[in-house]
Structures are given as structure tokens and as C-alpha cells.
BAKOL-421951 format. One record per atom (N, C-alpha, C, O): residue in three letters; x, y, z. Coordinates in steps of 0.05 Angstrom, whole numbers, padded with zeros to 5 digits, always signed. Layout:
# residues N
   rest       px       py       pz
    ALA        X        Y        Z
...
***
This chain:
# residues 104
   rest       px       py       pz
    UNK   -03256   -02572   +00747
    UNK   -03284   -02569   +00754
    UNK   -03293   -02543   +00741
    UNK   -03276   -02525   +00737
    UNK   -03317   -02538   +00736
    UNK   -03323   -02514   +00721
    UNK   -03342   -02496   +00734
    UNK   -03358   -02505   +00749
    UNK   -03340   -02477   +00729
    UNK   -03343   -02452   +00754
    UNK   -03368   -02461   +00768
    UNK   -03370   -02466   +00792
    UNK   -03390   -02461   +00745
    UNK   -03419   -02475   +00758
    UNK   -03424   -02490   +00773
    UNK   -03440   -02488   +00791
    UNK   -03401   -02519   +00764
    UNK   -03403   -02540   +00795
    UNK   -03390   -02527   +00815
    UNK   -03404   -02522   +00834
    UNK   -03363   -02518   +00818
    UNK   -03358   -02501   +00831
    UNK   -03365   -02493   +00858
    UNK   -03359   -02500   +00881
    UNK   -03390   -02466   +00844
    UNK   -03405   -02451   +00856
    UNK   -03427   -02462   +00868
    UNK   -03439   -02448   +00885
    UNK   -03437   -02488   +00861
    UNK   -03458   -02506   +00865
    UNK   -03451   -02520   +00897
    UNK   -03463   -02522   +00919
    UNK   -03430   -02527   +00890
    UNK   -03423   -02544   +00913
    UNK   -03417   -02525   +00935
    UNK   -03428   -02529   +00957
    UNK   -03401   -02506   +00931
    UNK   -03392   -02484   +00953
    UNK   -03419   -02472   +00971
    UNK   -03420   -02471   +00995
    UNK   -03437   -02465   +00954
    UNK   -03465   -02460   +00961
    UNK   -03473   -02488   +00976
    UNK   -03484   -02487   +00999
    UNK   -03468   -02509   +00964
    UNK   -03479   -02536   +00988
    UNK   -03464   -02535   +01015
    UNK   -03474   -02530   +01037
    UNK   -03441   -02539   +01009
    UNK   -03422   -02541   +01033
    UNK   -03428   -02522   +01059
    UNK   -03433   -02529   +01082
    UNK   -03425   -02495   +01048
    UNK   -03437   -02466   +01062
    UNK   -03468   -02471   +01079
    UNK   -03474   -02461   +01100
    UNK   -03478   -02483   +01069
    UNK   -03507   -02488   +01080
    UNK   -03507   -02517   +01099
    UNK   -03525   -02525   +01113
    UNK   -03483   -02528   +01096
    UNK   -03484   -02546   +01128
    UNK   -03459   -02531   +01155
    UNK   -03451   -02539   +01177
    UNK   -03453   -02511   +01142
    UNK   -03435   -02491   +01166
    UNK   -03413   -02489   +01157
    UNK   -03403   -02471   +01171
    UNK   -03396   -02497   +01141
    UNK   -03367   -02498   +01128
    UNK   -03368   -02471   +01110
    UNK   -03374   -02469   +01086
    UNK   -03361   -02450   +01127
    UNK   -03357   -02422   +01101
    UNK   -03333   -02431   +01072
    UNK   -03309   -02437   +01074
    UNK   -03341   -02430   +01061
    UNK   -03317   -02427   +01031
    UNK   -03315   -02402   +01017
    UNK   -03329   -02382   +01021
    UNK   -03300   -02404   +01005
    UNK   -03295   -02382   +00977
    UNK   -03282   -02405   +00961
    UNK   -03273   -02428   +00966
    UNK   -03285   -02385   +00930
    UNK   -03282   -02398   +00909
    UNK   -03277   -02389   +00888
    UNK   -03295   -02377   +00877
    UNK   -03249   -02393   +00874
    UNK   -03240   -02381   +00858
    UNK   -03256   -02374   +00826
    UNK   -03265   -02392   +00812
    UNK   -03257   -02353   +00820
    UNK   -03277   -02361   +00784
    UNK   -03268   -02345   +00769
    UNK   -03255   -02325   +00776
    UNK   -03276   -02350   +00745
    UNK   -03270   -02340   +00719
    UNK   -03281   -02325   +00700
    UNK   -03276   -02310   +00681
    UNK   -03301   -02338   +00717
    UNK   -03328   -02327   +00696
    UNK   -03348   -02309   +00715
    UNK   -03365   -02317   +00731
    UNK   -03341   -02287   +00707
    UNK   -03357   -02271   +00729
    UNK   -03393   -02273   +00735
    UNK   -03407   -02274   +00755
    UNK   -03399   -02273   +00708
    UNK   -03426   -02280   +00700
    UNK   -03446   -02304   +00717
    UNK   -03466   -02302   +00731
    UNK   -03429   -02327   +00708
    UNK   -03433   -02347   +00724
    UNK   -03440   -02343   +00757
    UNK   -03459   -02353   +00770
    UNK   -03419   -02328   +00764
    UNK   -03420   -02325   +00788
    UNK   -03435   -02311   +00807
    UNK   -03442   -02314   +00831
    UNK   -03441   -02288   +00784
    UNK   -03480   -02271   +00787
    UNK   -03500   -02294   +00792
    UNK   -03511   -02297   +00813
    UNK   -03504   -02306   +00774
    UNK   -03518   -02326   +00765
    UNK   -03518   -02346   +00785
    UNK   -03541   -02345   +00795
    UNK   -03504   -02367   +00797
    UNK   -03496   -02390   +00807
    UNK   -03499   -02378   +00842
    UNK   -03514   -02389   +00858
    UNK   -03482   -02356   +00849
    UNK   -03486   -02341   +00869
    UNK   -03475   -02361   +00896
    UNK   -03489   -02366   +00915
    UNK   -03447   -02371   +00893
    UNK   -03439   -02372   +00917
    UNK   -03428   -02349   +00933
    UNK   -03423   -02326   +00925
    UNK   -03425   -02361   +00966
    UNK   -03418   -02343   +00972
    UNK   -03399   -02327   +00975
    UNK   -03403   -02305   +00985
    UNK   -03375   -02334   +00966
    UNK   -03356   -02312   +00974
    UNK   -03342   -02322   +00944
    UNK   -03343   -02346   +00937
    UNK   -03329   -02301   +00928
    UNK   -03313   -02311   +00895
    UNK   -03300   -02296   +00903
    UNK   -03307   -02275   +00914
    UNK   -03274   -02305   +00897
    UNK   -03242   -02292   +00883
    UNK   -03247   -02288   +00849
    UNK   -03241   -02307   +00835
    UNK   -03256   -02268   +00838
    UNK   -03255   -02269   +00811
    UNK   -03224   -02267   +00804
    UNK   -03207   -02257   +00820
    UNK   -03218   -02277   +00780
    UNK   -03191   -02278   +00774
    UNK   -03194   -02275   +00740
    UNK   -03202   -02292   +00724
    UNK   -03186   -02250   +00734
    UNK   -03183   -02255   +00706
    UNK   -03158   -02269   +00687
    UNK   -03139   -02257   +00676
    UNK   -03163   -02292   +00686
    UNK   -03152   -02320   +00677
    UNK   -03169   -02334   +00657
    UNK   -03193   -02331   +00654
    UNK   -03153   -02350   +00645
    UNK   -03167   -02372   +00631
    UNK   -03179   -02388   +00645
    UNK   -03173   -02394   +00668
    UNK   -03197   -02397   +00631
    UNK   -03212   -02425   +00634
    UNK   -03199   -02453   +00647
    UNK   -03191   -02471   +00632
    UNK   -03196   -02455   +00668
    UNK   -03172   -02474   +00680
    UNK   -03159   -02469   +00688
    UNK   -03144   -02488   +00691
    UNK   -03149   -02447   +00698
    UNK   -03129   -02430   +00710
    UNK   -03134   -02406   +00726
    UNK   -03130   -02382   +00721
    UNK   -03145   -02419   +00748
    UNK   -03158   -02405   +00777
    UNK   -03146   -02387   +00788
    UNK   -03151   -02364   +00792
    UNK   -03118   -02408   +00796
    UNK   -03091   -02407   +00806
    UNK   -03070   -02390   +00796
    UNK   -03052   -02382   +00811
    UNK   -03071   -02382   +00764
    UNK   -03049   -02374   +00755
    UNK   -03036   -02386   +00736
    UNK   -03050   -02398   +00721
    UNK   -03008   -02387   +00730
    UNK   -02996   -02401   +00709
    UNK   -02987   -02420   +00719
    UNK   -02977   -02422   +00741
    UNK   -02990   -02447   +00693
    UNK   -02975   -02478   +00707
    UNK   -02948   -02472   +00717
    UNK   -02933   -02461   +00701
    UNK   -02940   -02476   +00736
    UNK   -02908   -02477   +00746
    UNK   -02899   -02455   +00760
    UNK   -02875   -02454   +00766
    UNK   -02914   -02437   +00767
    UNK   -02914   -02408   +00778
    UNK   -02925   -02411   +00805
    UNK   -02945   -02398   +00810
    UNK   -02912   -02427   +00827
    UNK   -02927   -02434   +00850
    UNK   -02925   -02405   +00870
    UNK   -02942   -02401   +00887
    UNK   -02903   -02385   +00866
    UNK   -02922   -02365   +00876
    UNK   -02941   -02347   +00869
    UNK   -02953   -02332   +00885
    UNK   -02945   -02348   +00847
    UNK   -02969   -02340   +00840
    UNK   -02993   -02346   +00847
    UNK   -03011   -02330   +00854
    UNK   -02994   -02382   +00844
    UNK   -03018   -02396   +00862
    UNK   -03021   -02383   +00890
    UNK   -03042   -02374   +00900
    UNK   -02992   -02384   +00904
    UNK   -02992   -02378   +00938
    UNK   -03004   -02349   +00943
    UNK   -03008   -02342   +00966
    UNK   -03008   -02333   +00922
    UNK   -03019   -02301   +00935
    UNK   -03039   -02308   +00919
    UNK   -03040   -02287   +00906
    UNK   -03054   -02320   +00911
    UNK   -03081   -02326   +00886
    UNK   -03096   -02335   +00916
    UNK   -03112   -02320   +00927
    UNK   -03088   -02355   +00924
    UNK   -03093   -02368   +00954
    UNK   -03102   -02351   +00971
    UNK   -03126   -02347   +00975
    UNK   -03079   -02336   +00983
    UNK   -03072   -02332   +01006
    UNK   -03100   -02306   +01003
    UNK   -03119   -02304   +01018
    UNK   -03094   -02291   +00982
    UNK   -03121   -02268   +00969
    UNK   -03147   -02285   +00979
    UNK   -03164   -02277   +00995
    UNK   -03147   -02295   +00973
    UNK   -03179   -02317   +00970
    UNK   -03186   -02324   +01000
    UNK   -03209   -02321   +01008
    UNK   -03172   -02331   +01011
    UNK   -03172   -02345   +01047
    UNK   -03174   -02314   +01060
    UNK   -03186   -02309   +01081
    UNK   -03163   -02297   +01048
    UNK   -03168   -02263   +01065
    UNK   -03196   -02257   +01062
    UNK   -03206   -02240   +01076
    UNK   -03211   -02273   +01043
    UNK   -03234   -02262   +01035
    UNK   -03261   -02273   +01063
    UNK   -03283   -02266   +01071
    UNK   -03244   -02293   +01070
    UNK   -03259   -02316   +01084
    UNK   -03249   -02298   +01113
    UNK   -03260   -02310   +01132
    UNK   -03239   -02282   +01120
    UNK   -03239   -02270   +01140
    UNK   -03249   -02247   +01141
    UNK   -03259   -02240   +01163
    UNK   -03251   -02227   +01120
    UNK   -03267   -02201   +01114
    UNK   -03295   -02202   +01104
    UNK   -03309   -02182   +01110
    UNK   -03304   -02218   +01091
    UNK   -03324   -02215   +01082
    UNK   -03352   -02221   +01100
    UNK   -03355   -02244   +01110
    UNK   -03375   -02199   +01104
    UNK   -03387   -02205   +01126
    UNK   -03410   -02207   +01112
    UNK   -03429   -02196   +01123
    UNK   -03417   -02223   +01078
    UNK   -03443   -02236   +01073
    UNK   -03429   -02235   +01042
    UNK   -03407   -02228   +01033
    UNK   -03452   -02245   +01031
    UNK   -03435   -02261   +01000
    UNK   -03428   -02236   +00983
    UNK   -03440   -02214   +00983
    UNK   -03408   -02242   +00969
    UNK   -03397   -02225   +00950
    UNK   -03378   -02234   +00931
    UNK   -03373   -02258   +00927
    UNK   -03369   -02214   +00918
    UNK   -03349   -02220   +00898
    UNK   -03329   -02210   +00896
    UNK   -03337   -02187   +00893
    UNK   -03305   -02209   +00897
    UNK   -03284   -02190   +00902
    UNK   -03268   -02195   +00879
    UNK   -03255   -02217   +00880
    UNK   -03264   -02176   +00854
    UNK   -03239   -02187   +00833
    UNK   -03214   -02174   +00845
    UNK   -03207   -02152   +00853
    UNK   -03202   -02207   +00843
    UNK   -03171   -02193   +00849
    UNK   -03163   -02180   +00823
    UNK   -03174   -02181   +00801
    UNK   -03135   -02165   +00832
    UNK   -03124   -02145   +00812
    UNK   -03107   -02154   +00794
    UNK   -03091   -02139   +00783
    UNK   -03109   -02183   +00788
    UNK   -03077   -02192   +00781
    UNK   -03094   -02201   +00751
    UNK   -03116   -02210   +00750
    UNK   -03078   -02196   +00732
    UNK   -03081   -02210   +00705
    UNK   -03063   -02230   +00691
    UNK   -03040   -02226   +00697
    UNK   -03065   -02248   +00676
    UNK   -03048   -02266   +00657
    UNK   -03026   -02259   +00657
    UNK   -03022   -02235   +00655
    UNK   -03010   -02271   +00658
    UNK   -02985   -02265   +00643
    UNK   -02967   -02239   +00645
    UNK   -02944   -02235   +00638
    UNK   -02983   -02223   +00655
    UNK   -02970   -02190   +00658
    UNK   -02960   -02182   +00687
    UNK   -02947   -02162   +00690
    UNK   -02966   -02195   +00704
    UNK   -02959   -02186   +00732
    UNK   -02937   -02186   +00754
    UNK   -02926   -02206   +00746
    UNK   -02931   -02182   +00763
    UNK   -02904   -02183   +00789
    UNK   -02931   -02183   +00819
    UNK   -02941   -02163   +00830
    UNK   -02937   -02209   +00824
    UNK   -02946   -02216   +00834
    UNK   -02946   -02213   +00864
    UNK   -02965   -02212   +00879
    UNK   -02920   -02212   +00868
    UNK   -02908   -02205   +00896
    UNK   -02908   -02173   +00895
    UNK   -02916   -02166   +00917
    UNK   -02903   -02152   +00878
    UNK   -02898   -02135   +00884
    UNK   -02928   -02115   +00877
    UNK   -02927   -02090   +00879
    UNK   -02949   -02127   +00871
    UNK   -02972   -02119   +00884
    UNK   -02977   -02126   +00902
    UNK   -02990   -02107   +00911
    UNK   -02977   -02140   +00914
    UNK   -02985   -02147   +00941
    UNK   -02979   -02125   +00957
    UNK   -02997   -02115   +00971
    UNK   -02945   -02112   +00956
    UNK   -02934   -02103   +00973
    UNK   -02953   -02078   +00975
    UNK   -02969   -02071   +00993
    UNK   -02946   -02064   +00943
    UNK   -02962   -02043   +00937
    UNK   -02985   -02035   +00953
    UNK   -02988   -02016   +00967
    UNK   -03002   -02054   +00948
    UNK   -03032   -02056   +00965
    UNK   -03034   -02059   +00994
    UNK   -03053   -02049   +01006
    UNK   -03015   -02074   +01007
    UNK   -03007   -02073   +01035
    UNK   -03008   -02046   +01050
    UNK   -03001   -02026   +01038
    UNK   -03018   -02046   +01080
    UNK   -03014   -02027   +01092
    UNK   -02990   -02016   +01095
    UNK   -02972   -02033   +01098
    UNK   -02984   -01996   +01095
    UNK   -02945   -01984   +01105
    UNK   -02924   -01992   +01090
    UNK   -02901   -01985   +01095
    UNK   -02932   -02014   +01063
    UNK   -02920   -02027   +01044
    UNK   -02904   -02051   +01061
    UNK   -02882   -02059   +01055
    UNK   -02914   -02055   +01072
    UNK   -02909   -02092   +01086
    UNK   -02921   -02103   +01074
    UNK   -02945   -02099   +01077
    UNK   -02910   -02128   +01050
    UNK   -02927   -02140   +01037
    UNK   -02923   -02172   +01055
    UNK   -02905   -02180   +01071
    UNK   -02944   -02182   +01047
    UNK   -02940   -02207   +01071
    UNK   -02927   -02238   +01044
    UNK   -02925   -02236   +01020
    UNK   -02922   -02254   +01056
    UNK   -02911   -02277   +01036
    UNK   -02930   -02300   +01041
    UNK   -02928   -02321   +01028
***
């Protein structure tokens, strides 16, 4: 799906009482389109989540995104910190964690 529908629908959904967030790529878009709550992720085009086959990567791409849906107290954008191909995924988390308890 591409960020626009995306953001289109999330904005529908949101407006019959179902809060979402929603992962994107395209930050621009997301100025633009203006749902409410984005996980920016700097990723490719199709790759919200992370790398094919890298399911923890997806699981803290996630788990980031659903934190948003508990902190966020009106629309925003929050870029997570993680990039392509370069990261230890788990061990930012920890990093950024309070007291360095990173959660799984």
C-alpha cells in the first residue's frame, strides 16, 4: 500500500473512534496527507517494517509504533532512529531505554 492510501485510510478509520498509527517513508507525504500518528522510518519504499526475513527488526519497528499509540496526545510524527541495513536493532532499544532495560 503506498504511504498516501495509507495515510488516507488511517485518517478514515481515526474519525469513526479507532486511534491508529502508521508506518511511512515518505516524510513529505505525511506533512501533506496528515494522519494522525506516523512512525517515520527511514527505509525503502516497501519496507515499513525493515528487512525481508529480519522478524526482529519488524517486532521493535512494531512494538516503536504501538508506543506511539500510547504517548502521543494529538497528531504527530515521530522518526524512529533506526536506518537500513546498518543497525543492531535490539541494542538501541536498550540504549534508549530507561536504566538500560531494553524491553523485547
Amino acid at each position: 500500500m503506498c504511504n498516501r492510501s495509507g495515510g488516507l485510510i488511517a485518517r478514515a478509520i481515526e474519525e469513526e473512534g479507532i486511534p491508529t498509527v502508521i508506518a511511512m517513508m515518505y516524510k513529505e507525504m505525511a506533512e501533506k496527507v496528515r494522519p494522525p500518528r506516523v512512525a517515520f522510518v527511514r527505509f525503502p519504499f516497501g519496507r515499513p517494517l525493515g528487512e525481508p526475513g529480519k522478524p526482529d527488526q519488524h517486532r521493535v519497528v512494531i512494538e516503536d509504533a504501538l508506543r506511539i499509540l500510547e504517548t502521543a496526545t494529538g497528531p504527530t510524527i515521530v522518526a524512529l532512529p533506526y536506518r537500513w541495513r546498518r543497525e543492531d536493532y535490539a541494542r538501541i532499544r536498550r540504549d534508549r531505554a530507561p536504566n538500560g532495560a531494553g524491553r523485547r
